[in-house]
C-alpha positions in Angstrom: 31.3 15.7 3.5 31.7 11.9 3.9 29.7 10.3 0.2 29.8 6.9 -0.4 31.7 6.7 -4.0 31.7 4.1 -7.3 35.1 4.2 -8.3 34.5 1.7 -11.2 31.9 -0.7 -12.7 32.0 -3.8 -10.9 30.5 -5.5 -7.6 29.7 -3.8 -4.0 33.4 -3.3 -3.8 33.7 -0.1 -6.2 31.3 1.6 -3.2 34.2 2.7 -0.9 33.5 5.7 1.7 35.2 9.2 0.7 35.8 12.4 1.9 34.6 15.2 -0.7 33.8 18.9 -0.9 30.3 20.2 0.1 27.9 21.0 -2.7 27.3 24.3 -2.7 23.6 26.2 -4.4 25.1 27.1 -8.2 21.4 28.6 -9.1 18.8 31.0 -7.2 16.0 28.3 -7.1 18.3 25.7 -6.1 18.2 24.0 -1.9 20.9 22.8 -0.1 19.7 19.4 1.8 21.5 17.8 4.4 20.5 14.5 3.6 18.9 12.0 6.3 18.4 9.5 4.4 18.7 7.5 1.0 16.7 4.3 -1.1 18.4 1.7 -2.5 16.7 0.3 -6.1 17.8 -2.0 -8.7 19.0 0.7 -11.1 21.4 1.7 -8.4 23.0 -2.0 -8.4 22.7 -2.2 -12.4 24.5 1.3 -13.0 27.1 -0.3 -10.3 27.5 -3.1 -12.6 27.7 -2.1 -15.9 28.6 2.2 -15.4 26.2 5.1 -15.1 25.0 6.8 -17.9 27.7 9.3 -18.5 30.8 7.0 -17.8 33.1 9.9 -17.9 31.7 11.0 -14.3 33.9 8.3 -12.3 33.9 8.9 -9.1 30.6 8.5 -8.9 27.8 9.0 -6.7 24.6 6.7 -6.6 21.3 7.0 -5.8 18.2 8.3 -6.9 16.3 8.8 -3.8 16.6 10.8 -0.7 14.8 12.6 2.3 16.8 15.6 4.4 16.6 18.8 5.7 16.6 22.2 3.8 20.1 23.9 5.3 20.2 26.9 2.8 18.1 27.9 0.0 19.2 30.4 -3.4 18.1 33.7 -3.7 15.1 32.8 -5.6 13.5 30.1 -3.8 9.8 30.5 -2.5 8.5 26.4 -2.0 11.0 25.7 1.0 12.7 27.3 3.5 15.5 26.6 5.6 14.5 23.8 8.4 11.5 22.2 5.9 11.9 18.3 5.4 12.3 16.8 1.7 11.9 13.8 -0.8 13.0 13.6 -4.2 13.8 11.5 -6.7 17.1 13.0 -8.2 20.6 12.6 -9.6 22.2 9.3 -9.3 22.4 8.2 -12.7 25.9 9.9 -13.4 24.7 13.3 -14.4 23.9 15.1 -11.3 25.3 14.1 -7.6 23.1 11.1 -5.9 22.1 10.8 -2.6 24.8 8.4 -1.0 26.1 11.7 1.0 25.4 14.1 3.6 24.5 17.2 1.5 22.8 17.3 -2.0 21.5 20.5 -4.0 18.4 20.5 -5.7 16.0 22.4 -7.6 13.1 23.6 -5.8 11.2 22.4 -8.6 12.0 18.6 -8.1 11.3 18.0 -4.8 8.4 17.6 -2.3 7.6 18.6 1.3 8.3 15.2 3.2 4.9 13.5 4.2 5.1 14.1 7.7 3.7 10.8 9.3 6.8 8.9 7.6 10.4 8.8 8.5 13.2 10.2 6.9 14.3 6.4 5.9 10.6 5.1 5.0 10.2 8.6 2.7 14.4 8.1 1.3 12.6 5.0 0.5 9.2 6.0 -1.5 10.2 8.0 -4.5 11.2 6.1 -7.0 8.2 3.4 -6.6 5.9 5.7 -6.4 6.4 7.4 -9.7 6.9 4.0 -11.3 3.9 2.5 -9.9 1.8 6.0 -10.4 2.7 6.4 -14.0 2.7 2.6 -15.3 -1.0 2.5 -13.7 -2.5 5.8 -13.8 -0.3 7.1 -17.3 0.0 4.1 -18.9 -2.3 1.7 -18.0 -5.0 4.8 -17.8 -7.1 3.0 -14.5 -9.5 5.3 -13.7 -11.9 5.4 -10.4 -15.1 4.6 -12.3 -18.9 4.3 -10.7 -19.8 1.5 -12.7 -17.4 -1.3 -12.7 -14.1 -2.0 -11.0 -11.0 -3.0 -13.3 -9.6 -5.8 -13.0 -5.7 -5.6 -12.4 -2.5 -8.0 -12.4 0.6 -7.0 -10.6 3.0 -9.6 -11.1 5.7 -9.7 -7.7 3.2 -7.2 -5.1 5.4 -8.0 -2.5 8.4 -6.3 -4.1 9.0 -2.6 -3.9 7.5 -1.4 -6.5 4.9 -4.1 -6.5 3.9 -3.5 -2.9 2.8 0.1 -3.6 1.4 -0.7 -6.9 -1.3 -2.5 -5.3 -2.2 0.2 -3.0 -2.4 2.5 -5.7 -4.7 0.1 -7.7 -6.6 -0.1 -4.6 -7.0 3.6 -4.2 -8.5 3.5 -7.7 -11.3 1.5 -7.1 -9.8 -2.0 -9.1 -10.1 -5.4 -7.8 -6.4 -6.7 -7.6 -4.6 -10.2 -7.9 -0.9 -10.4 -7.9 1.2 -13.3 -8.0 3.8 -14.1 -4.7 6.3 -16.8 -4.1 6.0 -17.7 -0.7 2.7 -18.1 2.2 4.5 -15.0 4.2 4.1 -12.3 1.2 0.5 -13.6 0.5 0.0 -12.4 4.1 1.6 -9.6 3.1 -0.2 -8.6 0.3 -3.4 -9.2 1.4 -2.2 -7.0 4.2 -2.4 -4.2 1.5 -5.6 -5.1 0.4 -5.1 -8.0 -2.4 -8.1 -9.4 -3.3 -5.6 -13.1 -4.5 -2.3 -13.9 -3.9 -1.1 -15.8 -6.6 1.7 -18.3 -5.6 3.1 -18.6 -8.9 5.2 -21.4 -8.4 2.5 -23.8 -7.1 -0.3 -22.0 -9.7 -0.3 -20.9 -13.0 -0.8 -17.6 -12.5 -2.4 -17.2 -16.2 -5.4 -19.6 -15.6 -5.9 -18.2 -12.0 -6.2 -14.5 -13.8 -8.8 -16.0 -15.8 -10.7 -18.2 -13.2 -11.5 -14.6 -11.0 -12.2 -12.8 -14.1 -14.8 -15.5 -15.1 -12.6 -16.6 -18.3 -12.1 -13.2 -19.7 -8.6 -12.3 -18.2 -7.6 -8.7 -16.2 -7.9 -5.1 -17.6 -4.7 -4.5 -16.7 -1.5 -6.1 -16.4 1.3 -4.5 -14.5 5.0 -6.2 -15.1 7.9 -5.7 -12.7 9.8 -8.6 -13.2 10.5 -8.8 -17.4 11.9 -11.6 -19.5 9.8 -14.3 -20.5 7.3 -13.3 -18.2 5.9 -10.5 -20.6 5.3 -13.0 -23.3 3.5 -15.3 -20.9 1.6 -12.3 -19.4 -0.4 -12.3 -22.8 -3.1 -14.3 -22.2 -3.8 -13.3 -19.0 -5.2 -9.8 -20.4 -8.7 -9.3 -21.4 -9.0 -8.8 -25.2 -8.1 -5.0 -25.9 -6.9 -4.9 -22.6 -3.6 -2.6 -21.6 -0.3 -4.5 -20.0 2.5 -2.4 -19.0 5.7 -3.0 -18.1 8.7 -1.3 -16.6 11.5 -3.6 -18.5 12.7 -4.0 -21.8 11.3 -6.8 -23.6 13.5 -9.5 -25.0 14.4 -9.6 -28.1 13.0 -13.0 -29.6 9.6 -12.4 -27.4 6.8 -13.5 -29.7 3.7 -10.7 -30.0 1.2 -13.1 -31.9 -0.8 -14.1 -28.7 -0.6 -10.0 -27.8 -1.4 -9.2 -31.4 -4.4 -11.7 -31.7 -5.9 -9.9 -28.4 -5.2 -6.7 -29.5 -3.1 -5.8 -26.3 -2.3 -2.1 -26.1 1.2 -2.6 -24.4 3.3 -0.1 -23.2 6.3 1.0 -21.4 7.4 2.9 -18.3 10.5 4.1 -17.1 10.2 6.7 -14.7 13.5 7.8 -15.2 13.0 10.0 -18.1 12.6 13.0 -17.3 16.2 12.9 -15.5 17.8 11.5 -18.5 16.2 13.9 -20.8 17.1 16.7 -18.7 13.0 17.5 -19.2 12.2 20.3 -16.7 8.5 19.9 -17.5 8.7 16.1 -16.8 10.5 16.6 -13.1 7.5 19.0 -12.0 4.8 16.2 -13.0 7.0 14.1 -11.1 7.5 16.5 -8.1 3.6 17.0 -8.0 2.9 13.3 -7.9 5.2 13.2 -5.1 3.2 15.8 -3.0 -0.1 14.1 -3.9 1.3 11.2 -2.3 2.5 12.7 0.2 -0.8 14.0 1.5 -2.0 10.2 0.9 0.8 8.6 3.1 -0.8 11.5 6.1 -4.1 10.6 5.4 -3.0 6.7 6.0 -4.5 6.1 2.3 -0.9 4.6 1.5 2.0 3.4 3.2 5.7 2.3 2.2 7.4 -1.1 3.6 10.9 -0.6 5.0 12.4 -4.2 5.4 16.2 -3.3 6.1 17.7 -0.1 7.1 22.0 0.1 6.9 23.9 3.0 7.5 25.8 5.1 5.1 28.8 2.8 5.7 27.0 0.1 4.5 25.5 0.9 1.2 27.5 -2.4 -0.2 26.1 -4.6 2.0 22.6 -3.5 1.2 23.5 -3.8 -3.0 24.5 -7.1 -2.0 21.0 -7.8 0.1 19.5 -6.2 -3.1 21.0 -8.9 -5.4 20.7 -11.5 -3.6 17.5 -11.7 -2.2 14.0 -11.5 -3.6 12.5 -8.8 -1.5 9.7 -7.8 0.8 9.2 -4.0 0.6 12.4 -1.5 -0.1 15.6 -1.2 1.4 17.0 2.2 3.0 20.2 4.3 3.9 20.7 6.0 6.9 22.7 9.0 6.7 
């Protein structure tokens, strides 16, 4: 099968085309999936840079997410049959095969039906934002649809991909939303999704406009996709005893007295887990969150943002899109 290969850490250049052997079903409950499609996300282009997470593995091949075909199923397979179309969220991280290929194997267990309104690239393109966007708000950040009050909630960078469906999913729950945006086109775009404010940080401070629509009291929730300094600055724009989550690690010289004085429950989410702990439970919750979305993306409740689609051939040319841009939506592989 023709894969797209990291022979080495280093830029878009390690990704060189290869022919390899096919995958073939090594358990009874494993699928065969002749892939259609693949996502590219920033953990792809950081595990390109630095090395997956079993270094050893080299040749590697990246990607978390994909969306295919079932073309044979193991002996003891009873969610899919041959023909159904997939999405997942697995391998990629130098432990298991990605999804920069034409077949993958699977466990039955960790995938979902496809939603059938999207396309093969738009669903290659969904996973891995939904779960983080599902599990920082919903797990972590614990928003609830209530029949008493909305919650008020702060994604910083809505336009991105994870941002984009964060919103959505906020929405969904009943919360009024404000999420900052660095240019007139994405506060089009956001609004699009139903943001209550755009925030153009770079002209506003995003912290006093947080408190402004909350009437001086700051957001329930505060959802971080971008990291750095912005956590600590983040602080003060959350209600006291209010939640803010984020889904980077936190510098190391970040002062907590501002989080500490608020009494800020903050947490962490990293959706990849349950793959690097191997945690079978884990990858079902994350398999069932994918078919409850899937059923909202058919019920046009929820919708993903495809900005750039490149074929297989190509997957360096979209890390280097990745990197170098900020962007709108998610990026996708055609297989």
């Amino acid at each position: 099968m023709k894969a797209i290969v990291m022979t080495a850490a280093g830029n878009a250049d390690v990704l060189q085309m290869a022919d390899l052997p096919e995958p073939t079903i090594q358990s009874p409950t494993e699928i065969l999936v002749r892939l259609k499609a693949a996502g590219i996300n920033p953990i792809d282009t950081k595990l390109r840079s630095r090395g997956t997470f079993q270094p050893d593995s080299l040749p590697s091949i990246l990607g978390c997410d994909g969306a295919g075909i079932v073309e044979a199923i193991g002996a003891e397979v009873t969610k899919f049959k041959v023909g159904d179309h997939v999405y997942f969220c697995n391998g990629g991280l130098g432990l298991h095969q990605g999804n920069y290929a034409e077949l993958t194997t699977i466990d039955e267990k960790f995938a979902a039906h496809k939603p059938k309104s999207l396309s093969f690239e738009e669903a290659a393109a969904a996973p891995l934002v939904l779960l983080t966007a599902w599990e920082a708000l919903y797990d972590r950040g614990n928003l609830q649809l209530s029949t008493q009050s909305s919650a008020n909630v702060l994604i910083h960078a809505g336009a991105g991909g994870v941002g984009h469906v964060a919103i959505q999913l906020a929405k969904l729950r009943g919360a009024n939303v404000c999420t900052t945006v660095g240019s007139e086109a994405k506060a089009r775009f956001v609004r699009g999704l139903g943001a209550d404010l755009p925030i153009a940080y770079k002209q506003t401070d995003f912290v006093k406009a947080s408190l402004d629509w909350t009437n001086g009291e700051g957001v329930d929730l505060a959802f971080d996709t971008v990291g750095g300094s912005l956590i600590e600055q983040t602080f003060p724009a959350v209600r006291v005893y209010g939640d803010l989550v984020t889904i980077l690690e936190p510098p190391v010289d970040i002062s907590w007295k501002v989080a500490r004085t608020r009494n800020l429950r903050f947490s962490m989410e990293l959706m990849l887990t349950p793959m690097l702990l191997q945690n079978t439970v884990l990858q079902i919750k994350q398999a069932h969150i994918l078919s409850e979305c899937a059923a909202l993306f058919d019920s046009s409740k929820l919708k993903i943002h495809v900005s750039d689609i490149f074929p297989l051939s190509e997957v360096a040319k979209a890390h280097q899109l990745l990197e170098s841009s900020s962007m709108t939506g998610k990026i996708a592989i055609a297989i």
